[in-house]
MIRO-901137 format. One line per 3 residues: number of its first residue (from 1); for each residue x, y, z of C-alpha. Coordinates in steps of 0.05 Angstrom, whole numbers. Layout:
<pts>
NUM = X Y Z ~ ...
</pts>
This chain:
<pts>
1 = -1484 615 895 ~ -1532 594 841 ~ -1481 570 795
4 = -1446 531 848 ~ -1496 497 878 ~ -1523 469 801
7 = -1454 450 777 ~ -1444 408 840 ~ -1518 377 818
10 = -1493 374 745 ~ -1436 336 773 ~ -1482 283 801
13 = -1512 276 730 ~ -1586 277 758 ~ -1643 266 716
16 = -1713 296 733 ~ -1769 235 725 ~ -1837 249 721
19 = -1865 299 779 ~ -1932 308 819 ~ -1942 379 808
22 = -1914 430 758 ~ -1872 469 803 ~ -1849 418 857
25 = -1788 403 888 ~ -1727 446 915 ~ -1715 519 889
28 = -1655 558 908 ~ -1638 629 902 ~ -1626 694 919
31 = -1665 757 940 ~ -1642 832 933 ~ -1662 881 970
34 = -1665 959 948 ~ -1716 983 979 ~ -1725 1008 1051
37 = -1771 1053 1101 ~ -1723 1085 1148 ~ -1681 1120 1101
40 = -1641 1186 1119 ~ -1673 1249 1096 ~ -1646 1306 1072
43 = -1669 1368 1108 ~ -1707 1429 1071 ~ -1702 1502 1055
46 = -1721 1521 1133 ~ -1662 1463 1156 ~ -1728 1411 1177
49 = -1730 1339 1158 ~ -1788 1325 1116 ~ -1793 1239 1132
52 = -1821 1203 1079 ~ -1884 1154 1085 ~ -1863 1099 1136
55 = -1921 1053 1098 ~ -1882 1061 1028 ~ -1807 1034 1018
58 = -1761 1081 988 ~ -1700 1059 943 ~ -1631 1045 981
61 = -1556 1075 959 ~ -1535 1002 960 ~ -1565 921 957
64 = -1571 872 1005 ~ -1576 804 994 ~ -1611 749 1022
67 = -1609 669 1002 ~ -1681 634 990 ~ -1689 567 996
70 = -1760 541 980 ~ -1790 474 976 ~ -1862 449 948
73 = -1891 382 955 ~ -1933 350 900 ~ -1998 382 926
76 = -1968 453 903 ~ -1955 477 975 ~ -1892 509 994
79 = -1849 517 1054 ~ -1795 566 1070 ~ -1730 524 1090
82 = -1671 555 1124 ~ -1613 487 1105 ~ -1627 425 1060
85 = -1573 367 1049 ~ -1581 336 982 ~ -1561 266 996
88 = -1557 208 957 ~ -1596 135 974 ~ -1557 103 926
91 = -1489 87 899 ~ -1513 61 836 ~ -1503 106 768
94 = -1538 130 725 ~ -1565 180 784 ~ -1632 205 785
97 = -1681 247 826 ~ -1702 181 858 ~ -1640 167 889
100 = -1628 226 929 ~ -1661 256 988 ~ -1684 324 1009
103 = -1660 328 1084 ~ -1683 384 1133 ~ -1672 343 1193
106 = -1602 335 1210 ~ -1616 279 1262 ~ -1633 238 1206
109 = -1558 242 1169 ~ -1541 175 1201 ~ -1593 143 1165
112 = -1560 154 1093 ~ -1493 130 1070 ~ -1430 161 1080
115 = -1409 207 1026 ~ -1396 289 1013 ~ -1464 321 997
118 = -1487 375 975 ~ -1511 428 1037 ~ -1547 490 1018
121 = -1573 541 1083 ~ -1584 605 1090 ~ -1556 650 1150
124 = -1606 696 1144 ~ -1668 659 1165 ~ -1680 618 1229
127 = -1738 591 1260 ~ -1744 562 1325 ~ -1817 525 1339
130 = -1842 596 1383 ~ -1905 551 1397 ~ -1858 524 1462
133 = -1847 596 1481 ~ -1911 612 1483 ~ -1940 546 1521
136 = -1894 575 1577 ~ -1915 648 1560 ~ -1987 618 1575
139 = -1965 593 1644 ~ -1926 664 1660 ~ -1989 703 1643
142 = -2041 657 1685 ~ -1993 658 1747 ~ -1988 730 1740
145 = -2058 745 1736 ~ -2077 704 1792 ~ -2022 726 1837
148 = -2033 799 1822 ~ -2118 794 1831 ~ -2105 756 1901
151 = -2041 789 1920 ~ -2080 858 1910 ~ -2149 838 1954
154 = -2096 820 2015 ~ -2089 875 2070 ~ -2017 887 2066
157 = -1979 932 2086 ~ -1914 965 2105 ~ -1923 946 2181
160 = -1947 864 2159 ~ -1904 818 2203 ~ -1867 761 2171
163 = -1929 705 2182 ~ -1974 757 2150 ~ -1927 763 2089
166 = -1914 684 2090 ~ -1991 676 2090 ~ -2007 722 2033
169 = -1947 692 1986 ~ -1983 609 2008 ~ -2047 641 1982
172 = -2027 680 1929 ~ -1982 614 1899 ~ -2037 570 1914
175 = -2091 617 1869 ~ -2040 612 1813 ~ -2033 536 1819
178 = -2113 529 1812 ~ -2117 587 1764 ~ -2066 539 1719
181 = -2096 476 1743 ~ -2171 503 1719 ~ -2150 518 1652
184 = -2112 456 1641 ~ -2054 490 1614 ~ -2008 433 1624
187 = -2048 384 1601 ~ -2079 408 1543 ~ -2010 439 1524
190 = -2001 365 1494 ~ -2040 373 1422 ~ -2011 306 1392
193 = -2037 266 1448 ~ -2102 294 1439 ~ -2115 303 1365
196 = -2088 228 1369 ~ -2153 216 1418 ~ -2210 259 1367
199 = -2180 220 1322 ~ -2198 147 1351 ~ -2268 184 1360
202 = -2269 211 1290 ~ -2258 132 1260 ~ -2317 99 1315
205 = -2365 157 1300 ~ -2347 168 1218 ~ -2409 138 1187
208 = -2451 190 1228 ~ -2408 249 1211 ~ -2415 230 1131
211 = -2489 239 1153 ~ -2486 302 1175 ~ -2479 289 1250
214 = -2413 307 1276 ~ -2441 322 1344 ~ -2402 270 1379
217 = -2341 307 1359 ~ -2360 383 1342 ~ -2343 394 1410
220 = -2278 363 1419 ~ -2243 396 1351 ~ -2276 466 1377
223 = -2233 449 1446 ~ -2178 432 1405 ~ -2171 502 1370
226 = -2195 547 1425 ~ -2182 519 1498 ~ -2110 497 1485
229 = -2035 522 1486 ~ -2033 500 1422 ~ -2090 523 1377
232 = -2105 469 1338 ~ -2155 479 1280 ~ -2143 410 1251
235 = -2211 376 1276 ~ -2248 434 1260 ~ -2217 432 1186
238 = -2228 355 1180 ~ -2297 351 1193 ~ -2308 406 1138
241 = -2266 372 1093 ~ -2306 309 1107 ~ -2377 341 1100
244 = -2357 375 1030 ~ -2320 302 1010 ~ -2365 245 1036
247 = -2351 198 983 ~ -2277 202 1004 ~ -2289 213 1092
250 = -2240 149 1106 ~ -2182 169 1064 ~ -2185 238 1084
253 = -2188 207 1151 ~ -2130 176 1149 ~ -2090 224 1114
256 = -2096 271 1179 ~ -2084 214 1217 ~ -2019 207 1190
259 = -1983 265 1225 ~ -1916 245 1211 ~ -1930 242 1134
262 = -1907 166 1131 ~ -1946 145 1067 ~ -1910 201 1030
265 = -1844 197 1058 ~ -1846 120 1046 ~ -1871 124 970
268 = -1820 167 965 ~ -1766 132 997 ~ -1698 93 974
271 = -1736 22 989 ~ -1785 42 943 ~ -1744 69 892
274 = -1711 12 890 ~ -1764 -39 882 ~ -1795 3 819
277 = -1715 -10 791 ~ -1713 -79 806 ~ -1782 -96 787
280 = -1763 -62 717 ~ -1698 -103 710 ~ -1739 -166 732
283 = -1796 -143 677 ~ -1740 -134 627 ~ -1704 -206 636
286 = -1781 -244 637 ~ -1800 -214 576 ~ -1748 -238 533
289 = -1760 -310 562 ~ -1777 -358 504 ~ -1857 -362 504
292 = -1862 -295 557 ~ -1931 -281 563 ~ -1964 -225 612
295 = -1975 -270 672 ~ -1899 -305 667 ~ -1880 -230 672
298 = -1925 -214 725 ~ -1896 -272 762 ~ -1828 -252 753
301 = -1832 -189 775 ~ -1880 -206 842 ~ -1836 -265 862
304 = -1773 -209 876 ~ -1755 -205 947 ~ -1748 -126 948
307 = -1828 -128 917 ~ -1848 -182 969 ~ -1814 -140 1030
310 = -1849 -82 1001 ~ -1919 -119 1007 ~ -1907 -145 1072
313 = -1882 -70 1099 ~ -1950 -41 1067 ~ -1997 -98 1101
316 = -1964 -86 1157 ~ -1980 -8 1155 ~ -2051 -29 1141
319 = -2065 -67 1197 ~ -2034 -7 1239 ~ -2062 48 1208
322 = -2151 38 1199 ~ -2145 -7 1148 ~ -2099 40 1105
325 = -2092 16 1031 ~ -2053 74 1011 ~ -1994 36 1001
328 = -2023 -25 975 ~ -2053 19 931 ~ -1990 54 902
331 = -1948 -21 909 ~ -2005 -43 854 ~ -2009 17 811
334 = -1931 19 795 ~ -1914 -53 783 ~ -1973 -59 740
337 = -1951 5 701 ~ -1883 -44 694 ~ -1916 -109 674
340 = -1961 -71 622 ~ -1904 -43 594 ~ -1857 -98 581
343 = -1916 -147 562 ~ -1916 -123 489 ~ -1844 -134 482
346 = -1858 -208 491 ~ -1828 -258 433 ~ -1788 -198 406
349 = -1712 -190 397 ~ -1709 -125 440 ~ -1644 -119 497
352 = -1679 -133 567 ~ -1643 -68 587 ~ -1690 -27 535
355 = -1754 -60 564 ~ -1730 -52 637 ~ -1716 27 618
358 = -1777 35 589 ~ -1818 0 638 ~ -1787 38 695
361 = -1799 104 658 ~ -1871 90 653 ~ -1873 63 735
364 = -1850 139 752 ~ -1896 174 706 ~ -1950 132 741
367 = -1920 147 810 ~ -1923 210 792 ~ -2007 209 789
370 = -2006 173 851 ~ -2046 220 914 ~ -2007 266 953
373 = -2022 305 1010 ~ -1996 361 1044 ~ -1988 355 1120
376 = -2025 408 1167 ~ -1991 469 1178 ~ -2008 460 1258
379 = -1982 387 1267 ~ -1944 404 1327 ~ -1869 395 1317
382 = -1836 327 1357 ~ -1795 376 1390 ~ -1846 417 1415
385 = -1888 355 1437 ~ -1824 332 1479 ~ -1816 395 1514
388 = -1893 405 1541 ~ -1894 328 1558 ~ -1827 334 1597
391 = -1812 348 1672 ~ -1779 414 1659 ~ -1844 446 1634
394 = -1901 397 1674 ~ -1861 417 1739 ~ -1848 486 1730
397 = -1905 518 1761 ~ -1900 515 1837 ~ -1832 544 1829
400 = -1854 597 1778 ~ -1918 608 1827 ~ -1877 619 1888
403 = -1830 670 1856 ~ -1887 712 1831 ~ -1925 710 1898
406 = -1854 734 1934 ~ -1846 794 1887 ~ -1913 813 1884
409 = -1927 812 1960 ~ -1863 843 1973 ~ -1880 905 1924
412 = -1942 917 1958 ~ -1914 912 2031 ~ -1865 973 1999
415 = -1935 1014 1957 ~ -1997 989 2002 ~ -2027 1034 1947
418 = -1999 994 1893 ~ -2051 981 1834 ~ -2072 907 1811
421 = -2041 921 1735 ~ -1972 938 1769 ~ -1973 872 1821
424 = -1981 831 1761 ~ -1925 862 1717 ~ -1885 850 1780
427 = -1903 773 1780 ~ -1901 773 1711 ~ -1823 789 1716
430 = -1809 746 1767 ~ -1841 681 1744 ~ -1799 696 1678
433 = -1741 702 1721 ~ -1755 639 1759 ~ -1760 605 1690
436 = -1699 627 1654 ~ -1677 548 1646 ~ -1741 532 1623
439 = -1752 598 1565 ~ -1683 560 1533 ~ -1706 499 1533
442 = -1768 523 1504 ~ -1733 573 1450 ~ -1691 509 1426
445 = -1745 471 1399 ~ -1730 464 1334 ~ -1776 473 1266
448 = -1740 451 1200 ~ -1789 482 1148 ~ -1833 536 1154
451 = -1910 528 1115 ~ -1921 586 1071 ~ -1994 614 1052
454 = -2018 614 983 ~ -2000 591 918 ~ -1928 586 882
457 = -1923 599 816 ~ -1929 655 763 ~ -1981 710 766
460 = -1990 697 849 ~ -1985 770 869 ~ -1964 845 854
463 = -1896 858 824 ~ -1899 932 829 ~ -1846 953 880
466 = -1854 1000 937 ~ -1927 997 951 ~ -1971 988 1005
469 = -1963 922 1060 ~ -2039 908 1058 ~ -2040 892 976
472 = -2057 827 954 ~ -2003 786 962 ~ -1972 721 932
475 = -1939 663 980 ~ -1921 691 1060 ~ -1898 662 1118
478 = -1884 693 1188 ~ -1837 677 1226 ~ -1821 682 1309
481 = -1762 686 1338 ~ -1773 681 1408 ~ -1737 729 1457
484 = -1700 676 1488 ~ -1677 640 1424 ~ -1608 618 1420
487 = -1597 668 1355 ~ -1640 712 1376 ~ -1592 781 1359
490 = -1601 817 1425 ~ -1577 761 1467 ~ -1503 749 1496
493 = -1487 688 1531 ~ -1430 728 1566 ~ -1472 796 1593
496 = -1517 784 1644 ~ -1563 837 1623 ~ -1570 803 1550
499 = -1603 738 1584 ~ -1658 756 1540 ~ -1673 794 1485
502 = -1736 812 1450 ~ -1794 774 1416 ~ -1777 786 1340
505 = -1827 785 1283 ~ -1815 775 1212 ~ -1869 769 1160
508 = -1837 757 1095 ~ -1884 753 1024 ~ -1860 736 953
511 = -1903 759 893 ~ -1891 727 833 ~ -1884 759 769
514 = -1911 729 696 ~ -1978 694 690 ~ -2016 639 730
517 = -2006 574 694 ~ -1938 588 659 ~ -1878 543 655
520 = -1814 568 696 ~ -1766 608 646 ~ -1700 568 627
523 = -1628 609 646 ~ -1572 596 608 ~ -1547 545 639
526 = -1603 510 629 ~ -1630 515 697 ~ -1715 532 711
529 = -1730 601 736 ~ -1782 638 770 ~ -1776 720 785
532 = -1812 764 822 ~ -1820 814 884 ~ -1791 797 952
535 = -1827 835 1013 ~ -1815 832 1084 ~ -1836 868 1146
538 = -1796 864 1218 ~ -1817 877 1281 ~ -1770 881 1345
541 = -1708 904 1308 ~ -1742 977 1326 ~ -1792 1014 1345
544 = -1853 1010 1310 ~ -1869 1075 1262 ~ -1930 1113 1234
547 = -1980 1157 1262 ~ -2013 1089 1302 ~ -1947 1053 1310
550 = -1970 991 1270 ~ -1909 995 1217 ~ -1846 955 1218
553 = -1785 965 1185 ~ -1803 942 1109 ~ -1754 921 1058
556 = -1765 902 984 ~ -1734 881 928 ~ -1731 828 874
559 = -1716 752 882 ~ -1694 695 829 ~ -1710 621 842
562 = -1682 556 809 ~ -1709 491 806 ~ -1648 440 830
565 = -1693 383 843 ~ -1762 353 829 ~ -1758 312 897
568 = -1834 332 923 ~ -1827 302 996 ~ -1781 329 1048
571 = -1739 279 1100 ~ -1761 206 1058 ~ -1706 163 1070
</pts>
C-alpha cells in the first residue's frame, strides 16, 4: 500500500516547497494490530477458566491490519480522514505541491480537470456527522417524556371508551408539541444560523469586549453551548481567546467568522498558485529589461491580469467579510517577496528563467510564514445544517407526537398499573418508529474529516503496549456511528428486523514514539516516517466488560505513517 501509493506520487515528480508547520500535510499508512482483550483462555488444573484483565490487552495468534490516513494543517492540528483524492490544478510540468489538491469532498471533483488521480481511503473507518442523529434523538426523548408524564396522570383504564382514549392521545401529543416547542429544539437545532447572529453582535459590541465587558454577549455564547441540539462552545471559546489576545480581537474575530475556512482554502488555491508563477515569470522577464530598476519590476509584475483579478477577488472579500485584509495582506507579502528578489538581478546577464525560479522559490517560503488557522472542531457540517433546516426534520414532530401518544395510551388502557418510566420507553419506541425515514436521512449526513485532540508529532504519548486506557495519551479522536447509519454493521436493507442496528462507539488514540521536536525518520525509499502505538476502544460491537461494565473491546498495536504531501489545507481548489 505504502509503496504504491508513493511511486504513483513519484510518478507525478512532485516537489515539496516550503511548509507552514513541521509535520503538515497528508500522511498515509498502516496500523497493526496484536493485541486484544477478549482472548480465549485456557482452562486450569480444576478445568475453570481463569479470564485475564478485561482493562489490559493481551497479545493475538495473528495481525490485523488497518489503513491510516491523517492530515494536519499548518497550525499543527490533525484530522483523521477516511478517502483523499490527490488531484492536480494544473497541467503544467514541472509539478509541485502547489499544483495539486487534497480533496475530502467528492462533490467538489467537478471542479478540477479531468484526469486519473490518485485515490487513497480506508474501509475500515467511516464517519457519518452523528450530530443529525442526535438532533432527532433530542426530539424522540422530549416527546417521550412528555407523553409518558401526561399519559401517566390520565385515568385510563381497561374499560376507557374510544372518546376517552382519543382525548388522552390529543392531550398527551399536544404536551409533547409544547414540551418541544418550550425548549426550542427545532429552532435552536440550527447552530450556523445562530453563531452567524453572536457573530454580527460580537463585531457591533467588540471594542467593549477588548475592555473587559462581554456582557452583551456572555449570555448568548453560554446559550450557544448549553441550550442547543448542537452544543456549540465556539462563543464561549472566542471571547476567551479575545480577552487573553486584545491586541489581535478583530482578526481573531474574523477568523471564527470564517466558518467555511475561505481565506485558507483560497491562499491555498490553484488561482493563487498561479499568480505567485506568473508574477515570478513576469519578475524574471522585467528584470533583464535594459535599465530594470525595482519599481519597473514592481510594475511589471502588478500590471499582470492573473495579479490584478487576484486584487480585485481580495477587495471584494473585504468588503464582504468586516473589513478583512487577510488576503490583501498575503497578495502583498508574496509579490513583494518576488520583486525583492529579482530586483538585484537588475543590469546583469542572468536567464529570466533563473530569476523567475528563484523569485518564486522565495514567494513560497514567504507563503509559507503567512497566518494559518485551524477551523473549530464544532463548525457544524453543511450537511448537517441542511438536514435540521429542512422539512423532513422541522415537520416531523406532530407525526412523531401522535405515534408516541397512541402507544403509550394504548399500553396503559392494557396495565392501568403501568409505571411512568415504562409509558415513556413505550413512546420512546414508537416515535422512533414513526421516524424511521427521518433517522436515514439523519444518519447520511456526511463528515469528510474527523478533528483529532492533541498534538502530532514525536514524543506525544506512551509507546509501551498493553497498558491501561486512562494513560496519558497522544492524538484521539472518537468516532459515532449512529445506529441507523447506512454502514452501520448490524443493519440489512433486506431483513426487516435489521432496520436498525446499534449506536457504535469507537475511540481510537495514537501515541507517538521518539522525542517532542524531532524530524520524521527517512525509509528507504526516501519517504518521511513517523512510528508509534495505535490504541482503540469499541463500544456496541459487544457487551461492555469489567466488574462495572465500563470496558470495551480494546485493541493495540503499532502504526507507521508517511508524509506523501506537504499540502496543509484540505478541499482548496
Amino acid at each position: 500500500m505504502k509503496t504504491s501509493t508513493l511511486a504513483l506520487l513519484a510518478l507525478l515528480g512532485v516537489t515539496a516547497l516550503a511548509t507552514a508547520n513541521d509535520y503538515c500535510g497528508l500522511w498515509v499508512g498502516q496500523a497493526t494490530l496484536t493485541y486484544v482483550n477478549q482472548v480465549t483462555v485456557p482452562l486450569n488444573e480444576d478445568n475453570v477458566s481463569e479470564p485475564k484483565d478485561p482493562a489490559i490487552p493481551q497479545p493475538t495468534a495473528d495481525a490485523a491490519h488497518l489503513r491510516l490516513i491523517v492530515h494536519v494543517d499548518g497550525e499543527g492540528s490533525a484530522c483523521l480522514l477516511k478517502d483523499v483524492a490527490i488531484l492536480r490544478r494544473s497541467t503544467e510540468e514541472p509539478l509541485t505541491d502547489n499544483d495539486l489538491a487534497l480533496v475530502t469532498d467528492e462533490q467538489l471533483y467537478p471542479s478540477f480537470p479531468d484526469q486519473e488521480a490518485v485515490r487513497i481511503a480506508s474501509a475500515v473507518f467511516d464517519f457519518g456527522d452523528y450530530t443529525a442523529t442526535a438532533a432527532v434523538d433530542a426530539l424522540v426523548d422530549e416527546i417521550a417524556s412528555q407523553v409518558g408524564a401526561t399519559v401517566y396522570r390520565l385515568p385510563i383504564t381497561t374499560t376507557s371508551n374510544t372518546a376517552a382514549t382519543d382525548a388522552a392521545e390529543t392531550a398527551a401529543q399536544q404536551a409533547a408539541e409544547a414540551g418541544v416547542a418550550s425548549k426550542q429544539l427545532l429552532a435552536h437545532a440550527d447552530s450556523a444560523t445562530r453563531f452567524a447572529v453572536f457573530m454580527e453582535d460580537v463585531f457591533t459590541h467588540l471594542d467593549s469586549i477588548k475592555e473587559g465587558d462581554a456582557s452583551m454577549v456572555e449570555a448568548m455564547a453560554n446559550d450557544l453551548a448549553t441550550n442547543a441540539v448542537y452544543a456549540d462552545p465556539r462563543g464561549i471559546n472566542l471571547l476567551a481567546l479575545i480577552k487573553g489576545n486584545t491586541n489581535d480581537a478583530e482578526s481573531i474575530c474574523r477568523r471564527y467568522a470564517d466558518t467555511e475556512n475561505e481565506y485558507q482554502r483560497t491562499i491555498t488555491g490553484g488561482d493563487f498558485a498561479a499568480m505567485i508563477a506568473d508574477a515570478a515569470d513576469a519578475a524574471g522577464a522585467a528584470a533583464t529589461n535594459e535599465n530594470a530598476t525595482l519599481g519597473s519590476i514592481s510594475n511589471a509584475v502588478h500590471a499582470l491580469q492573473a495579479v490584478i483579478d487576484a486584487q480585485t477577488d481580495a477587495l471584494a472579500w473585504k468588503l464582504a467579510h468586516k473589513d478583512d485584509n487577510a488576503i490583501e495582506f498575503a497578495i502583498s507579502e508574496v509579490l513583494d517577496a518576488i520583486v525583492a528578489t529579482a530586483a538585484p538581478y537588475t543590469n546583469r546577464y542572468d536567464l529570466a528563467s533563473s530569476i523567475a525560479a528563484a523569485a518564486e522559490n522565495a514567494a513560497w517560503e514567504r507563503h509559507a510564514a503567512l497566518p494559518r488557522f485551524t477551523p473549530p472542531a464544532s463548525i457544524p457540517t453543511t450537511d448537517y445544517t441542511d438536514f435540521v433546516t429542512s422539512a423532513a426534520f422541522q415537520d416531523c414532530v406532530p407525526g412523531a407526537a401522535a405515534a408516541a401518544a397512541e402507544a403509550a395510551v394504548s399500553a396503559k388502557k392494557s396495565d392501568p398499573f403501568i409505571d411512568q418510566e415504562d409509558l415513556s420507553n413505550t413512546a420512546k419506541l414508537a416515535a422512533r418508529y414513526a421516524l424511521q425515514s427521518v433517522y436515514i436521512a439523519a444518519a447520511n449526513a456526511r463528515r469528510t474529516e474527523l478533528p483529532m485532540d492533541g498534538a502530532f508529532g514525536p514524543g506525544n504519548g506512551t509507546t509501551n503496549l498493553a497498558i491501561a486506557a486512562n494513560t496519558p495519551g497522544g492524538l484521539t479522536c472518537t468516532i459515532d456511528l449512529p445506529a441507523s447509519h447506512p454502514t452501520n454493521p448490524f443493519r440489512h436493507p433486506k431483513h426487516p428486523d435489521h432496520i436498525r442496528g446499534f449506536d457504535i462507539t469507537r475511540r481510537i488514540r495514537l501515541d507517538f514514539a521518539g522525542e517532542s521536536g524531532d524530524a520524521a525518520e527517512h525509509t528507504a525509499t526516501g519517504a518521511e516516517a513517523l512510528a508509534g502505538v495505535y490504541r482503540e476502544e469499541i463500544f456496541g460491537l459487544h457487551k461492555k466488560l469489567g466488574a462495572d461494565s465500563d470496558i470495551g473491546l480494546r485493541v493495540e498495536g503499532t502504526f507507521e505513517l508517511n508524509r506523501i504531501s506537504h499540502i496543509d489545507t484540505l478541499n482548496a481548489k
